[in-house]
N, C-alpha and C positions, 0 to 999 in steps of 0.2 A: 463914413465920409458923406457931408452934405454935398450937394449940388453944386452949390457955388465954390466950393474949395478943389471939386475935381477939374485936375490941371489940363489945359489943353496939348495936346499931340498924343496922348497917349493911344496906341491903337486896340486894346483889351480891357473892359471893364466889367465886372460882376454885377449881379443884385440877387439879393434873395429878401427873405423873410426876417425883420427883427429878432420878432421869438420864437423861432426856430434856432435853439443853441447847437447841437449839434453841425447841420446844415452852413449856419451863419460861421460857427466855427470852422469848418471844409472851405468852405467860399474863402474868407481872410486866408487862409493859409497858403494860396497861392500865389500871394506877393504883388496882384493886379488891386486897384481901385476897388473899392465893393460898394455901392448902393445900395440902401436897403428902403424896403416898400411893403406895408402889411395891404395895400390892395393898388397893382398895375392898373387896374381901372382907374381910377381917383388920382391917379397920381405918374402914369404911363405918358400925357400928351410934354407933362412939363418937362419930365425925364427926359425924352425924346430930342424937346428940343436941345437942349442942354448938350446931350449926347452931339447931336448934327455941329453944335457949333467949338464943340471939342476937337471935332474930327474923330471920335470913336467908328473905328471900321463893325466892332464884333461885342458884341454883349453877350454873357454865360448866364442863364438863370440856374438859379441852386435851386433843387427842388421847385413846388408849381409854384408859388404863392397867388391866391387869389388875383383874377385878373390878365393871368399869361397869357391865355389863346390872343387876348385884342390886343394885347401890347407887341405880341410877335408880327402880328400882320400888320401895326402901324409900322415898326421898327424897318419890316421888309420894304413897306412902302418907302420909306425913309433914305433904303441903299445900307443899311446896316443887316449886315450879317447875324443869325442869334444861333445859341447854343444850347442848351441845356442836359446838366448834368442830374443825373435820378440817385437817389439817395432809400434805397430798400433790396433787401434780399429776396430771392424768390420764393424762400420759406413763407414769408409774407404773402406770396400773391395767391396763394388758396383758401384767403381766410373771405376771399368776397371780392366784390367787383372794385369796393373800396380800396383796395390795394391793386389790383390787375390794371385796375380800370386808366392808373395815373400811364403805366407803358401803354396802351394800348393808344391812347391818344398822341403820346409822343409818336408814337409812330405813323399816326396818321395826319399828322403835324408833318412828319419828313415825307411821309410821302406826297403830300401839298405843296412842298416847297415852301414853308413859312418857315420853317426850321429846318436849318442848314447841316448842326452837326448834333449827335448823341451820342452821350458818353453815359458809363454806368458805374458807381463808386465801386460796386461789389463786383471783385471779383468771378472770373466765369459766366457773369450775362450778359456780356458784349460779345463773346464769342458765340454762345447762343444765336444772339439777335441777328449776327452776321450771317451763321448756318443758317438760318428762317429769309435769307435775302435781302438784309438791311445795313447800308455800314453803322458802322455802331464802336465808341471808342472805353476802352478801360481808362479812365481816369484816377489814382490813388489820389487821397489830401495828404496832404504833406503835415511834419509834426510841426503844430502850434508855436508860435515864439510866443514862450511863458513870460513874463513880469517878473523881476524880484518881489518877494512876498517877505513879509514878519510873519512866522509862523504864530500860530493860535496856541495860548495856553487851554486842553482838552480836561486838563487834571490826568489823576493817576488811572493806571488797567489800558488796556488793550484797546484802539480807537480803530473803530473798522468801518471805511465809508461803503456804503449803497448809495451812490448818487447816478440813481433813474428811474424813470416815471413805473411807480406801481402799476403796471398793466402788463400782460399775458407775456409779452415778446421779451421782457428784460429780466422773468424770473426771479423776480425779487423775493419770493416766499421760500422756496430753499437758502436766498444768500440767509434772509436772515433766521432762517435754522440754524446753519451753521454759524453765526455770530451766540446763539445760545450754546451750542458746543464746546464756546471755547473758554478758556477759562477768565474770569476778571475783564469781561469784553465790552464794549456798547458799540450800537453801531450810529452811524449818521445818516440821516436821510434826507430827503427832498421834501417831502410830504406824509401826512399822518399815514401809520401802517393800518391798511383797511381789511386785516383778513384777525378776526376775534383773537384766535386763539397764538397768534403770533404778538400780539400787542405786551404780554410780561416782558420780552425780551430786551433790554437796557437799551434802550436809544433820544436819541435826540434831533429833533425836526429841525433843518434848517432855513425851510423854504425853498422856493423860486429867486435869488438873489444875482445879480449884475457879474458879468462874467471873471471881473477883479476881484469880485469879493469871494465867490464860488471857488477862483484856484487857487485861493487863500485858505479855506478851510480842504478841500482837496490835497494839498500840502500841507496839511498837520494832523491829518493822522497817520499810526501806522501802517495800515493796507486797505487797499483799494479794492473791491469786489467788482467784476463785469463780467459775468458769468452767464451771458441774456442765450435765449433759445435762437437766435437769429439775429445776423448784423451785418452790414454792408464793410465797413471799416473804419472801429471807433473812435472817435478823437481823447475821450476819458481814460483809456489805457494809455497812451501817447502822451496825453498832461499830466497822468500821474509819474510815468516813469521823471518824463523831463524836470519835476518837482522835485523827484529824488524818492519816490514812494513806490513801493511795488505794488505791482495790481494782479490781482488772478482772474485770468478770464477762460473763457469758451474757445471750442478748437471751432470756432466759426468763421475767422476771416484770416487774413494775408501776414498779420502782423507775428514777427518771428517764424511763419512757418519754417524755411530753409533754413533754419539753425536748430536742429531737432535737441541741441540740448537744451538752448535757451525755451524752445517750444513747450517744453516738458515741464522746464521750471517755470513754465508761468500761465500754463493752461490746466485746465480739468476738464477729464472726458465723461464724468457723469455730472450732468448737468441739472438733472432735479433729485440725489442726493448730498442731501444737508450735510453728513456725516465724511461726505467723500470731499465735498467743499471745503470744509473745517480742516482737514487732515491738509490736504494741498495748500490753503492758508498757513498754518504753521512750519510746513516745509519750505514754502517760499520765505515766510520773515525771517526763517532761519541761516539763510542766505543769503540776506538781502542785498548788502553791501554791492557781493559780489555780482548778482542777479542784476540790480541797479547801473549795474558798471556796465555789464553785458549789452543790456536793454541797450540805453545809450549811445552805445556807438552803434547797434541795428539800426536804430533810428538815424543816426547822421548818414550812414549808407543809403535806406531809405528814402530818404530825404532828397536824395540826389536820384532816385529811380522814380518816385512820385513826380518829380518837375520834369522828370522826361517827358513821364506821360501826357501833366499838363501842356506842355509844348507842342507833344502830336496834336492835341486836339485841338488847339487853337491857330494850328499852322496853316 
């Protein structure tokens, strides 16, 4: 949403980061206005104003994006309330100050009074931050409203997406082990595979592409991989089921847990065996339908417990 098209009286609006897909995708899913800004600095005074003359009471930043400390203290200056929602697991925050480092300001943001409320996507650090004498709100995203899509002719054999950034946290060198295990398979990815000896393994690069086009190839193939070492709470498992495509993930976050059968069919608990991946892939395609079905209405229940949460935290 530009500037000029957000409506006035609204009293809740987001911003985050463009290219931040994940992030940007959590943000939209909350049914509020979104903004988006690759640097608050550059682009916070005009915001501002905008906002004042809306009558916006409360603004949620998704993630930091370049620029939030001074845009929160104009905003306060302003009589606008801000929010901000943190988008990382704690697995993350011993890899360096580069990940700790984003909480710890938040928090010293709240304890300033420039920042009013904090919320945590990932389940179990709000309760944390609470026990350490902070309030602090669990916020879920809610599942994506998908697009009608024309699915992608892929051709023949077994089409298996890895759509996440080749780096430590999302494990992509066991998925695409297990995409060699399987038979007549290729997988799809985001970007060229950077580790040698994985590179034989039948795939195709699709790029960095616009989020229409992305749940376009995401809905055509047969299984979906997110299988990552750590995650707050994924939006790609949620876009794939709502697509109609199963996905096998990680017992790392909230999605399906209390439904220990659905849980079962759609997670793997060894997470850097390729072999144990493969195996759990084939079980779930083999179900899919049904699995599919399942999912689905998790998620419309879901869906109505994530907007609680939003609701608390912006009340």
């Amino acid at each position: 949403m530009t500037l000029a098209e957000l409506p006035t009286g609204i009293r809740v609006v987001g911003i985050c980061h463009p290219d931040w897909r994940g992030v940007r995708t959590a943000a939209h899913s909350f049914g509020v206005p979104v903004l988006e800004s690759p640097d608050l600095d550059a682009d916070g005074d005009t915001i501002i104003d905008r906002l004042k003359s809306a009558d916006v009471t409360m603004v949620v930043i998704h993630g930091l994006p370049p620029g939030t400390e001074s845009f929160m203290a104009k905003a306060t200056d302003a009589t606008i309330s801000i929010g901000a929602v943190h988008y990382s697991s704690p697995a993350q925050h011993g890899a360096g100050a580069a990940e700790w480092g984003q909480v710890t300001m938040l928090l010293n943001w709240l304890g300033q009074g420039t920042l009013h409320r904090l919320g945590f996507a990932k389940s179990g650090v709000a309760e944390v931050i609470r026990a350490l004498g902070h309030e602090a709100f669990f916020v879920g995203a809610r599942p994506p409203v998908i697009p009608d899509i024309t699915p992608l002719d892929l051709g023949p054999g077994t089409h298996v997406g890895i759509f996440s950034e080749m780096f430590w946290r999302k494990n992509t060198a066991p998925q695409l082990g297990a995409v060699a295990l399987m038979p007549e398979s290729t997988a799809h990815v985001l970007e060229p595979i950077p580790v040698p000896y994985l590179q034989p393994v039948p795939h195709k690069v699709h790029g960095v592409v616009p989020w229409s086009e992305f749940v376009a190839i995401l809905g055509s193939v047969d299984l979906n991989l997110y299988v990552s070492l750590a995650e707050c709470l994924p939006l790609t498992p949620m876009e794939s089921y709502r697509l109609g495509v199963p996905c096998l993930m990680s017992q790392t976050s909230v999605l399906f847990k209390d439904d220990r059968d659905l849980w079962e069919r759609t997670t793997v608990g060894e997470l850097d065996n390729p072999a144990a991946i493969a195996e759990a892939s084939l079980d779930l395609m083999s179900n899919r339908d049904e699995t599919v079905a399942l999912a689905n209405a998790w998620l419309d229940e879901w869906d109505h417990r994530a907007a609680e949460t939003w609701n608390d935290f912006v009340s």
